[in-house]
Backbone as JSON, one array per atom type, in Angstrom:
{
  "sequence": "XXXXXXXXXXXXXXXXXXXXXXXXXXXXXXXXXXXXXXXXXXXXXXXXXXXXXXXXXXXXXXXXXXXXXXXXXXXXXXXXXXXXXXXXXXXXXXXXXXXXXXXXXXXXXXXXXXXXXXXXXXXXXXXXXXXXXXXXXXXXXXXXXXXXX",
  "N": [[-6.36, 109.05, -51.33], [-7.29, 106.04, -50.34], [-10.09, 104.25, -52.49], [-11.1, 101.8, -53.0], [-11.64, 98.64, -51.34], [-9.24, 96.7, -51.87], [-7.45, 98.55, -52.66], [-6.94, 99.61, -50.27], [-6.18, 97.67, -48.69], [-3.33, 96.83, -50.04], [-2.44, 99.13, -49.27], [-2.05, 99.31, -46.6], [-0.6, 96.74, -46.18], [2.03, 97.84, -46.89], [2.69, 100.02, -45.52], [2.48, 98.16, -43.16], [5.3, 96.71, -43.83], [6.63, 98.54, -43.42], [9.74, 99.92, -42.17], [9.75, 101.05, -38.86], [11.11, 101.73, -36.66], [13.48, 103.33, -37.86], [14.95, 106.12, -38.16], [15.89, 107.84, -40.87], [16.66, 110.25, -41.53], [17.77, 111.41, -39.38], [20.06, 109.8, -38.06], [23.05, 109.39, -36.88], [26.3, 108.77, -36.82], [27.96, 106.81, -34.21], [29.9, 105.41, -33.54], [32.89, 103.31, -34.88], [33.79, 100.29, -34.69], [36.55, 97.92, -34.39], [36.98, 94.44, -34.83], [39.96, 91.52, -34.94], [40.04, 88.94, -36.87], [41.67, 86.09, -37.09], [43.77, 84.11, -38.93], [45.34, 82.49, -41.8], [46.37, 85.06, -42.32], [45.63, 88.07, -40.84], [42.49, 89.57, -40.58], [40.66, 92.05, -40.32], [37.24, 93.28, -38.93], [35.03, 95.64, -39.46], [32.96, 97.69, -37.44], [30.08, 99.85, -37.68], [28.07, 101.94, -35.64], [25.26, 103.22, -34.9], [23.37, 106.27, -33.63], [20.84, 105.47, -33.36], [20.79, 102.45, -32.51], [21.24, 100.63, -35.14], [23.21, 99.1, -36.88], [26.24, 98.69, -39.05], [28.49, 96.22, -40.77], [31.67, 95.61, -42.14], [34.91, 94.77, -44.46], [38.01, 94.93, -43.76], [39.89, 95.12, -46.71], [41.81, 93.07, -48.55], [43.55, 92.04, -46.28], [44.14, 93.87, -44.63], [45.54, 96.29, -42.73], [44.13, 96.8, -39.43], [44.38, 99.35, -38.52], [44.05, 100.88, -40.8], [41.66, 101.34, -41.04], [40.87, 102.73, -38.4], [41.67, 105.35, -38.78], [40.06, 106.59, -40.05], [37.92, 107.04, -38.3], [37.29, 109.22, -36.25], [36.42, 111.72, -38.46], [34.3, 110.05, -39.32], [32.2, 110.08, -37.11], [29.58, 111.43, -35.91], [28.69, 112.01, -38.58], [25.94, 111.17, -41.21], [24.76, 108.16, -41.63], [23.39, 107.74, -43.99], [24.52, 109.23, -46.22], [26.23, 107.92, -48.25], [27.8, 108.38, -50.35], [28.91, 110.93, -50.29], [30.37, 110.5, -47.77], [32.35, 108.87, -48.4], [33.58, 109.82, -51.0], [34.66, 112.07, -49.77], [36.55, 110.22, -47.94], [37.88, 108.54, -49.68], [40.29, 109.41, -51.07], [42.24, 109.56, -49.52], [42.75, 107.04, -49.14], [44.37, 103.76, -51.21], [45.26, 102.35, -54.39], [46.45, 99.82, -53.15], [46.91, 98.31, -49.87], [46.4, 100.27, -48.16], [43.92, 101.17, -49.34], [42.58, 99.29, -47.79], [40.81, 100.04, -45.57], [39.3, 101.8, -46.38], [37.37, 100.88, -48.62], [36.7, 99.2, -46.73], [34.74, 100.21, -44.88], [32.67, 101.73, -46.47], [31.55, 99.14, -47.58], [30.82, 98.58, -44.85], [29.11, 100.85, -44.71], [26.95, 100.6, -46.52], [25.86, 98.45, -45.68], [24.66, 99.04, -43.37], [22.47, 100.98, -44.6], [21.07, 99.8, -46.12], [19.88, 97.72, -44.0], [18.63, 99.69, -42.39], [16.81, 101.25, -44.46], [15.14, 98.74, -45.22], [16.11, 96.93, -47.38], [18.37, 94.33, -48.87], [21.71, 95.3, -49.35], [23.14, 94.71, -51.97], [21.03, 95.34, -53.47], [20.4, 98.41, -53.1], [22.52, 99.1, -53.74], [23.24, 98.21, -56.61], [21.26, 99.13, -57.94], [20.79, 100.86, -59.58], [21.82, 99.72, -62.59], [20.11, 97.45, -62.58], [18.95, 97.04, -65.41], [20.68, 97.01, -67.21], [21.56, 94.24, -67.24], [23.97, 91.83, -65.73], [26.68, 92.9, -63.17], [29.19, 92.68, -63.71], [32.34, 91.82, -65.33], [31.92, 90.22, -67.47], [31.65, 90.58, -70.26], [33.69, 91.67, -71.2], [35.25, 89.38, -70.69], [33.91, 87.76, -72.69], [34.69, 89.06, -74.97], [37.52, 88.96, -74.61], [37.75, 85.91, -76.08], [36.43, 85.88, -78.0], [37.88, 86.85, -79.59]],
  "CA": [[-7.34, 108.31, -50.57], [-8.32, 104.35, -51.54], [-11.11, 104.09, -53.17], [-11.92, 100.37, -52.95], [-11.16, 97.81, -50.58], [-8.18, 95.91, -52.6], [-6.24, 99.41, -52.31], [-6.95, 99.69, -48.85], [-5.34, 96.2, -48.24], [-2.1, 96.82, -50.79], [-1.94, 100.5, -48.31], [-2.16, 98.45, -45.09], [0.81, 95.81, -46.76], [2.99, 98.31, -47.58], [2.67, 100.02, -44.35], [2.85, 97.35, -42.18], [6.11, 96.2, -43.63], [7.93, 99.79, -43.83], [10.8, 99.76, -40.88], [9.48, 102.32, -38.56], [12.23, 102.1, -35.55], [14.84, 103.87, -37.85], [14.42, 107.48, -38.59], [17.3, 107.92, -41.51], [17.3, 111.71, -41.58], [18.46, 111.47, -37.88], [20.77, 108.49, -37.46], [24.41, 109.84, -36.7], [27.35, 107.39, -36.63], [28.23, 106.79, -32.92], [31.12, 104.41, -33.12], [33.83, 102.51, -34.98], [35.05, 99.39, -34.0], [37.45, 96.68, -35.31], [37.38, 92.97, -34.51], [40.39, 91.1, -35.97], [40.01, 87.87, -36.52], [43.27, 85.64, -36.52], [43.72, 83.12, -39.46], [46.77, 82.63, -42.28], [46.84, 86.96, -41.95], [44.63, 88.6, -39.87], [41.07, 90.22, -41.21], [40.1, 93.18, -39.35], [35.92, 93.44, -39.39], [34.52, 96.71, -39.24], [31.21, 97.52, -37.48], [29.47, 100.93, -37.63], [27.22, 101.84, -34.89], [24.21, 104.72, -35.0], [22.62, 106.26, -32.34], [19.34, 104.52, -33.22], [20.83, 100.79, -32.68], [21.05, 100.12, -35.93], [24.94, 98.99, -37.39], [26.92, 98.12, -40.57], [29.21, 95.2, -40.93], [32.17, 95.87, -43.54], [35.87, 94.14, -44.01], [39.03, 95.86, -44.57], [40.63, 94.63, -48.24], [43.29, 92.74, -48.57], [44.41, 91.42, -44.83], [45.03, 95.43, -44.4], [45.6, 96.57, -41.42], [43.01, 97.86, -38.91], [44.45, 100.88, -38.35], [43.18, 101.62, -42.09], [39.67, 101.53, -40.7], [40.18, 103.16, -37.17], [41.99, 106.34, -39.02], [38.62, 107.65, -40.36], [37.11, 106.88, -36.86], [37.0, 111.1, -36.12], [35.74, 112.09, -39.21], [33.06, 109.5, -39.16], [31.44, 110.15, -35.91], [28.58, 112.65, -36.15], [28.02, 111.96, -40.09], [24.58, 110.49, -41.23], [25.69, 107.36, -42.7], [23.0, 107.43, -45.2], [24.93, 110.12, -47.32], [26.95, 106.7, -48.14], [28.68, 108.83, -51.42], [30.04, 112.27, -49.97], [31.43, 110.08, -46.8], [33.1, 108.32, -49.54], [33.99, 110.68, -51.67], [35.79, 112.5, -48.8], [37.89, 109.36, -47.65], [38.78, 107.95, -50.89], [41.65, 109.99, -51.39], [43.43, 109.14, -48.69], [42.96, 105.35, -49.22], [45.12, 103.8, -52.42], [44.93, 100.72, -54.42], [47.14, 99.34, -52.0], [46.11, 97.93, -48.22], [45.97, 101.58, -47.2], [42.64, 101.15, -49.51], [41.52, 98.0, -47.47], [40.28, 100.49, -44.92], [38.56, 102.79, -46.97], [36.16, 99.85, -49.02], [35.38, 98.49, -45.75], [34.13, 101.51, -44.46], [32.12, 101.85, -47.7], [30.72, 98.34, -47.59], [29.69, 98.59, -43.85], [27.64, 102.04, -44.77], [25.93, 100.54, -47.56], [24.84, 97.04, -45.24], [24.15, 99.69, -42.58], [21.63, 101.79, -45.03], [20.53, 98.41, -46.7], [19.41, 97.32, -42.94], [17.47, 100.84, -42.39], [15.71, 100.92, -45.68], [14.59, 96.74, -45.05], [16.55, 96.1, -48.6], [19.66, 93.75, -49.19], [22.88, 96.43, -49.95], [22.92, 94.24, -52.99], [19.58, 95.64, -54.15], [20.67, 99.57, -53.2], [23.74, 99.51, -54.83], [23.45, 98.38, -57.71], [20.15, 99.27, -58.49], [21.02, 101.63, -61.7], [22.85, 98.45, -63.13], [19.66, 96.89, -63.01], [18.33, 97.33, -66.58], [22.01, 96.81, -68.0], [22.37, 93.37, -66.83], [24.68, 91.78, -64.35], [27.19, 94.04, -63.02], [30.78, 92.46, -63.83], [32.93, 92.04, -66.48], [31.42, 88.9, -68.38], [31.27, 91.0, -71.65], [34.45, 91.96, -71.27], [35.63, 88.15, -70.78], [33.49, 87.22, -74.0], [35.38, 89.76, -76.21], [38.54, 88.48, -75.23], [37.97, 84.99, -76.18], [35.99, 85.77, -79.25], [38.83, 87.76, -80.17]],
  "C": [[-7.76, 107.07, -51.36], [-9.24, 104.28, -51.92], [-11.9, 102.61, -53.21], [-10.84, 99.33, -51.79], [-9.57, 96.83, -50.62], [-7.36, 97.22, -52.21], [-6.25, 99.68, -51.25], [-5.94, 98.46, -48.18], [-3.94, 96.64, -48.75], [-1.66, 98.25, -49.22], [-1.01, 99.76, -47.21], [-0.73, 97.06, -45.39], [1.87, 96.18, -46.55], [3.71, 98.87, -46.15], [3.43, 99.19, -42.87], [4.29, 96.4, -42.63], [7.21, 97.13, -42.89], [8.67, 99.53, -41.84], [10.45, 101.15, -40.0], [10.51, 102.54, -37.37], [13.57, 102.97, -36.0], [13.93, 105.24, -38.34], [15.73, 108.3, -39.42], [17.78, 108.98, -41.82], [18.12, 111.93, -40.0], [19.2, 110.8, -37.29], [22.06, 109.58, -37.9], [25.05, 108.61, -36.52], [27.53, 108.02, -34.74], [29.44, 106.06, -32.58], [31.81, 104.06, -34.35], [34.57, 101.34, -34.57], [34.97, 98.28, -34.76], [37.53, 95.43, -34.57], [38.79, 92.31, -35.77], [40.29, 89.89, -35.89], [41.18, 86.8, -37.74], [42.98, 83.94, -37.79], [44.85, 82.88, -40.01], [47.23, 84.06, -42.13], [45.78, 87.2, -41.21], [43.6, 89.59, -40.6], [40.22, 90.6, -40.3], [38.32, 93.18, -39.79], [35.31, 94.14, -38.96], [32.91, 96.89, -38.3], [31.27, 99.04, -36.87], [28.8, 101.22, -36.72], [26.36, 103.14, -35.0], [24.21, 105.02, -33.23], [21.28, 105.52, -32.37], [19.18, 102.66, -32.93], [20.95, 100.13, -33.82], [23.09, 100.2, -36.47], [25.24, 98.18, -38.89], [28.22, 97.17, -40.63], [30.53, 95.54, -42.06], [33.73, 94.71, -43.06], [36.91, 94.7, -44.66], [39.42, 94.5, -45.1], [41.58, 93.78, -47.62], [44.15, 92.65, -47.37], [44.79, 92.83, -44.77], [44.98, 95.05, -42.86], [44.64, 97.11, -40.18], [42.84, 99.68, -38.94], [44.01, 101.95, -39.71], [42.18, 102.26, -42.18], [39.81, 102.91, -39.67], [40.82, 104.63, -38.22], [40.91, 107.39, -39.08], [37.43, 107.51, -38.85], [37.15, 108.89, -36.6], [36.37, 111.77, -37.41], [34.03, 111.45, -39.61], [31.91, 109.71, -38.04], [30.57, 111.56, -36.09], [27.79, 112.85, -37.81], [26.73, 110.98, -40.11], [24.63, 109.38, -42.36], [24.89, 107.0, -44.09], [23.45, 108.22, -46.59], [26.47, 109.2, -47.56], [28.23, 107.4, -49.23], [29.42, 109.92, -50.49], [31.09, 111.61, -48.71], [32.36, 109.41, -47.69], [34.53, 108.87, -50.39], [35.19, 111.79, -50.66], [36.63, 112.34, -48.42], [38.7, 108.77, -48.7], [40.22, 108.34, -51.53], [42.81, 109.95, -50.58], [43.55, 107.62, -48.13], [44.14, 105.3, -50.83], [45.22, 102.32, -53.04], [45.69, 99.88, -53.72], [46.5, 98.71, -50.77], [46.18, 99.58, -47.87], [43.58, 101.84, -47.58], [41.7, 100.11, -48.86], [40.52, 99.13, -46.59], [38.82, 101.65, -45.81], [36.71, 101.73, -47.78], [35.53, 99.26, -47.96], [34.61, 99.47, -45.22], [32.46, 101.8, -45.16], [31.38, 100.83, -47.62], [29.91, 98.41, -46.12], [28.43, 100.01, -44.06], [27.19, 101.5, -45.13], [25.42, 99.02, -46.37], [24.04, 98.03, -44.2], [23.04, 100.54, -43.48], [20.8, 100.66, -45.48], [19.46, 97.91, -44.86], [18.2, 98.69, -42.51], [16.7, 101.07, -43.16], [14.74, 99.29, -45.77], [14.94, 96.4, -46.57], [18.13, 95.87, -48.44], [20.65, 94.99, -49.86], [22.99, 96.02, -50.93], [22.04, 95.03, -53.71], [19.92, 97.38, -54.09], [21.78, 99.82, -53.74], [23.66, 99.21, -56.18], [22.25, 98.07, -58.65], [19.95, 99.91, -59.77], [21.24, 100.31, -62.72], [21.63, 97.52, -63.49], [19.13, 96.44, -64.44], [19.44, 96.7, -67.5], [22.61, 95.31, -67.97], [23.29, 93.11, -65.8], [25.85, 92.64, -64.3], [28.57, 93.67, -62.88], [31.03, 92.2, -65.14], [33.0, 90.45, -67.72], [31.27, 89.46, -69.84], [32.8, 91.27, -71.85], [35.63, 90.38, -71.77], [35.41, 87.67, -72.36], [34.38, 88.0, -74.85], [36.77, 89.34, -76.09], [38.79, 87.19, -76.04], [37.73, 84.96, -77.81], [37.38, 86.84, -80.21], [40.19, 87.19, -80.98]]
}
């Protein structure tokens, strides 16, 4: 309970930003579908759909193929896309660093814009939120040691 007027306000802030139209223990995937869009190769672009209206954007790798994406279309449908790892963790093995993996990362990036959009934070900001503390999250240390080397 607030106690003074100032925490009554910060309450009432916090509140009035939080996203109340999604309800993320109850969002099921509802769809799959691929746009390709037609340039030097063709770049299939994933989009997720809930039942609550709310969707995830992703792009299969490497000019793959769509059919990378639509494969996991039956296993996806009925999952709660905020359990962004075990759906993951499930398909990853039947992706490969190859274009069979384009499908699998896009998959992966549309959950995380799709959970990023239900939480009201940038997928940027939920992924690689551990990482924060450690600095930026690529291989710039790695770069420096070869040079200094």
């Amino acid at each position: 309970m607030p106690t003074n007027k100032q925490e009554q306000e910060q309450i009432e802030r916090v509140e009035s930003a939080m996203r109340t139209y999604s309800a993320p223990s109850q969002l099921k995937i509802t769809d799959l579908r691929v746009a390709v869009v037609c340039s030097n190769y063709d770049y299939p672009i994933i989009r997720i759909d809930t039942n609550q209206g709310v969707y995830g954007i992703g792009e299969v790798r490497d000019a793959g193929h769509k059919e990378n994406a639509l494969q996991f279309k039956s296993f996806l449908l009925g999952q709660n896309p905020c359990n962004v790892d075990m759906i993951f963790r499930a398909i990853k093995r039947f992706g490969n660093w190859g274009r069979e993996g384009g499908g699998v990362s896009g998959i992966e990036v549309a959950l995380w814009d799709l959970v990023g959009k239900v939480y009201g934070v940038p997928c940027s900001r939920a992924t690689l939120r551990r990482y924060a503390d450690a600095g930026r999250p690529y291989a710039r240390g790695l770069c420096r040691a070869r040079i200094g080397a």
